[in-house]
PASEBA-1860 file (N, C-alpha, C; in nm, 3 decimals):
! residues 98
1> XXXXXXXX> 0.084/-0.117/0.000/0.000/0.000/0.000/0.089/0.123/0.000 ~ 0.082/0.209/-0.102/0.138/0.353/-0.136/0.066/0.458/-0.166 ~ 0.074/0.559/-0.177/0.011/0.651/-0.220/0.124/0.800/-0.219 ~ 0.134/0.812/-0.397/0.216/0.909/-0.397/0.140/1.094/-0.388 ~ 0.208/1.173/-0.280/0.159/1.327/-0.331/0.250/1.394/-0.414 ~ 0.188/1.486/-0.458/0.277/1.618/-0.462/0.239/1.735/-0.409 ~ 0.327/1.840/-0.312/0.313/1.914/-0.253/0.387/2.050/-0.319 ~ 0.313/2.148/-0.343/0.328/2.241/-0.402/0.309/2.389/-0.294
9> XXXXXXXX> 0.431/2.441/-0.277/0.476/2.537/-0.175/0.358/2.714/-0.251 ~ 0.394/2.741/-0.127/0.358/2.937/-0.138/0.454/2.972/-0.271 ~ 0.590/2.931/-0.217/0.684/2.983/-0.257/0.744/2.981/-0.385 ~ 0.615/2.883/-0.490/0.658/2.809/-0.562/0.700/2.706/-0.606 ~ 0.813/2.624/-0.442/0.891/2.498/-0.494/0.794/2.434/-0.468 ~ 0.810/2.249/-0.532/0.742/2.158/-0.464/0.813/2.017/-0.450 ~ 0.751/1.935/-0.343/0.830/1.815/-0.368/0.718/1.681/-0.353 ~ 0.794/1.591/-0.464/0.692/1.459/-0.436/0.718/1.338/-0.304
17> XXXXXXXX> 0.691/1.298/-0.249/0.637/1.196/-0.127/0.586/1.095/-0.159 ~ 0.629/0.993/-0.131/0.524/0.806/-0.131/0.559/0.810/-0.001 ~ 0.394/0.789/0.061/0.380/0.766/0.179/0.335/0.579/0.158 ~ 0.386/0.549/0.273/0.405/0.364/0.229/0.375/0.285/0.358 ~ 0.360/0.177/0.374/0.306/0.152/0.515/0.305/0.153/0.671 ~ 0.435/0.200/0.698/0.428/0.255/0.784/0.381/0.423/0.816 ~ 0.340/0.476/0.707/0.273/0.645/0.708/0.145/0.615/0.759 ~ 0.101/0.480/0.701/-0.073/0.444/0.717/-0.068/0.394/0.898
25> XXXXXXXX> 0.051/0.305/0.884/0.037/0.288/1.034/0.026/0.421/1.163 ~ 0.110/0.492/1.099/0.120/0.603/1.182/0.011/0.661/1.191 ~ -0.052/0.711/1.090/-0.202/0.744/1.035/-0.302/0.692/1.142 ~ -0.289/0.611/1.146/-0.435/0.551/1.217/-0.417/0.537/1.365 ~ -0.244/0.566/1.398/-0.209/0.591/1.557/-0.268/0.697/1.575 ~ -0.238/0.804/1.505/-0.248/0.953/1.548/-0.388/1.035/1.545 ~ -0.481/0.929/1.441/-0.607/0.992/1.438/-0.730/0.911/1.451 ~ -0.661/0.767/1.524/-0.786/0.688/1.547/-0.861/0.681/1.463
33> XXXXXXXX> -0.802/0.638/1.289/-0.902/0.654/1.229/-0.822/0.518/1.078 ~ -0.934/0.439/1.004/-0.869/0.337/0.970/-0.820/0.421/0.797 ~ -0.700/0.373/0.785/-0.717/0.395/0.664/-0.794/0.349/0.573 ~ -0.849/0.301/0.530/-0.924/0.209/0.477/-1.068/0.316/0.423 ~ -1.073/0.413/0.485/-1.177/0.536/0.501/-1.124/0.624/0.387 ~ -0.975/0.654/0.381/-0.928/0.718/0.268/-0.994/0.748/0.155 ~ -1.005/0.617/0.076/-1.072/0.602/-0.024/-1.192/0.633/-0.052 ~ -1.286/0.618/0.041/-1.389/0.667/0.037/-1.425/0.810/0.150
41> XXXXXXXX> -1.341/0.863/0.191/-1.373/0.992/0.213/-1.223/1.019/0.205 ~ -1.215/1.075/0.080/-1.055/1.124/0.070/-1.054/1.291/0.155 ~ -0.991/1.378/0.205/-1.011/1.453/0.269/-0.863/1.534/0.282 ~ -0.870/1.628/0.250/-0.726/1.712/0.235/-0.651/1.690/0.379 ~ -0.733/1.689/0.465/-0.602/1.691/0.627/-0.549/1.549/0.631 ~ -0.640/1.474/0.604/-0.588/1.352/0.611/-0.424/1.325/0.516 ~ -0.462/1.382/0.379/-0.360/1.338/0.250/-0.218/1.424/0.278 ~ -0.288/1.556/0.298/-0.147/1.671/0.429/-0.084/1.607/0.494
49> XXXXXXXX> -0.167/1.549/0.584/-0.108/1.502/0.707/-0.019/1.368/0.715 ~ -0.037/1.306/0.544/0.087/1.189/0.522/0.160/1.219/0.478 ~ 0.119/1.355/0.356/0.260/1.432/0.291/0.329/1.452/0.396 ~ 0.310/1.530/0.503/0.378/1.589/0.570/0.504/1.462/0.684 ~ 0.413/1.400/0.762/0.484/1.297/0.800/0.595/1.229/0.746 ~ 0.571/1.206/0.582/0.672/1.153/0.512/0.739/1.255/0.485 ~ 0.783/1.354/0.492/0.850/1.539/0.479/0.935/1.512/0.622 ~ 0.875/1.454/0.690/0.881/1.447/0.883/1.038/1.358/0.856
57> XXXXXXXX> 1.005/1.221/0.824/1.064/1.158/0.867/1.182/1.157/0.744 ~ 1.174/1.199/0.639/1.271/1.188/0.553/1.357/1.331/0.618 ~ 1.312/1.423/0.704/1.434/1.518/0.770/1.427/1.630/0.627 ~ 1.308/1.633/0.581/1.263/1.770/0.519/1.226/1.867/0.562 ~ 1.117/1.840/0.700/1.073/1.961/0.732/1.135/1.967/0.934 ~ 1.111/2.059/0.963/1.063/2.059/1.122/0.981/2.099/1.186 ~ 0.868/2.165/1.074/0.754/2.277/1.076/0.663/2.153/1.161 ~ 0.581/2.225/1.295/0.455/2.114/1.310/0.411/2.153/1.183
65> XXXXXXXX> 0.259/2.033/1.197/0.182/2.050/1.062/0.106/2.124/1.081 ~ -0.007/2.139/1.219/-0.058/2.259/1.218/-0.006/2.351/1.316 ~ -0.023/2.461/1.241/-0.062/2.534/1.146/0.098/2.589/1.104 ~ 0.169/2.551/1.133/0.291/2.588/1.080/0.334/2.547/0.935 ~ 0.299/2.432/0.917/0.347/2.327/0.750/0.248/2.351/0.705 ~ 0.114/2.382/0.770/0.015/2.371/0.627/0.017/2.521/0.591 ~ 0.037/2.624/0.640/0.068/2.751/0.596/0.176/2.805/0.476 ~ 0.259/2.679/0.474/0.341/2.683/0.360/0.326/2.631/0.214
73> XXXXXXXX> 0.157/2.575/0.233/0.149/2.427/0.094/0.022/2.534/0.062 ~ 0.079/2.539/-0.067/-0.059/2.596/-0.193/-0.127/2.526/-0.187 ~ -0.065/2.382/-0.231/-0.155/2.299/-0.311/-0.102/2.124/-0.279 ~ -0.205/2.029/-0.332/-0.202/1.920/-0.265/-0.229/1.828/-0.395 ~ -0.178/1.754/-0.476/-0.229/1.670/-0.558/-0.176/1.539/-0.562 ~ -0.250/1.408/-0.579/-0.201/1.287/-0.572/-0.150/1.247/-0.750 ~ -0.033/1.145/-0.779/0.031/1.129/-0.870/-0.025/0.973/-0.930 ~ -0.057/0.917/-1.004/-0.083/0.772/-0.998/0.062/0.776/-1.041
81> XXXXXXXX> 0.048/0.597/-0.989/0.185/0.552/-0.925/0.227/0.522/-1.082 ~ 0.192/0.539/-1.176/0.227/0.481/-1.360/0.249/0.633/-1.407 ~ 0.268/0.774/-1.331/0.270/0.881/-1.381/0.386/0.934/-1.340 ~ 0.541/0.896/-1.432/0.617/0.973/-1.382/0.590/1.128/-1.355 ~ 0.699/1.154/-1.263/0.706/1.284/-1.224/0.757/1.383/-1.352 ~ 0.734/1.474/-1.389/0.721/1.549/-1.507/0.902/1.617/-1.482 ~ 1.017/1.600/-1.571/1.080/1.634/-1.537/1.142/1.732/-1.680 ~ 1.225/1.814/-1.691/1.288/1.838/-1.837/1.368/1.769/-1.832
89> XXXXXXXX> 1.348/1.692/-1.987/1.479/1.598/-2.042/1.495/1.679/-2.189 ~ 1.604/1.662/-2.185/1.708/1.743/-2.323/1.667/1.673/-2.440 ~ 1.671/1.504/-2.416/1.567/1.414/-2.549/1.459/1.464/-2.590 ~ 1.356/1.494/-2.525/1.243/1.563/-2.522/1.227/1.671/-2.587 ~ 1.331/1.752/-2.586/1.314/1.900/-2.643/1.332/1.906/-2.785 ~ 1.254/1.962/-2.893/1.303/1.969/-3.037/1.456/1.994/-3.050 ~ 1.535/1.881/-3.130/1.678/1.970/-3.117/1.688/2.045/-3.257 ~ 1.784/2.084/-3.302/1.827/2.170/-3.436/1.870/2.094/-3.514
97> XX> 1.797/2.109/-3.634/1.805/2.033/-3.729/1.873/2.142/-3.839 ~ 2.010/2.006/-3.857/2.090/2.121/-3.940/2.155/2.003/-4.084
END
């Protein structure tokens, strides 16, 4: 069980997160609540609140989450796991045709 975000800053930057089974474990310590609910009530504090953990423990952030970390995130979107992350590659770009 995974579930990738992407977290998109005030500031502009953003970074992607797979929260993986121990995020869910933690998840359901901290809010008495099963994951299993996710899916059917997907809910922004909840999906925050794994971005963030996984931000936690990878030694990204030190911000609590509230209201300190969520004051910093524009935006919140999930990635399917078959959707690389959008990156510039130099292959990609028209080259000059000479």
């Amino acid at each position: 069980m995974e579930i990738t975000l992407k977290v998109n800053y005030v500031d502009g930057k953003s970074d992607t997160v797979t929260a993986v089974f121990a995020d869910f474990v933690a998840f359901e310590r901290t809010w008495n609540k099963s994951v299993m609910k996710l899916e059917r009530e997907m809910r922004l504090t909840d999906l925050s609140w794994l971005a963030w953990h996984v931000l936690k423990f990878e030694g990204k952030t030190e911000k609590v989450f509230d209201p300190d970390w969520l004051r910093t995130v524009a935006a919140l979107e999930t990635v399917a796991a078959d959707e690389p992350e959008q990156v510039d590659s130099p292959l990609e770009k028209d080259q000059p045709h000479g």
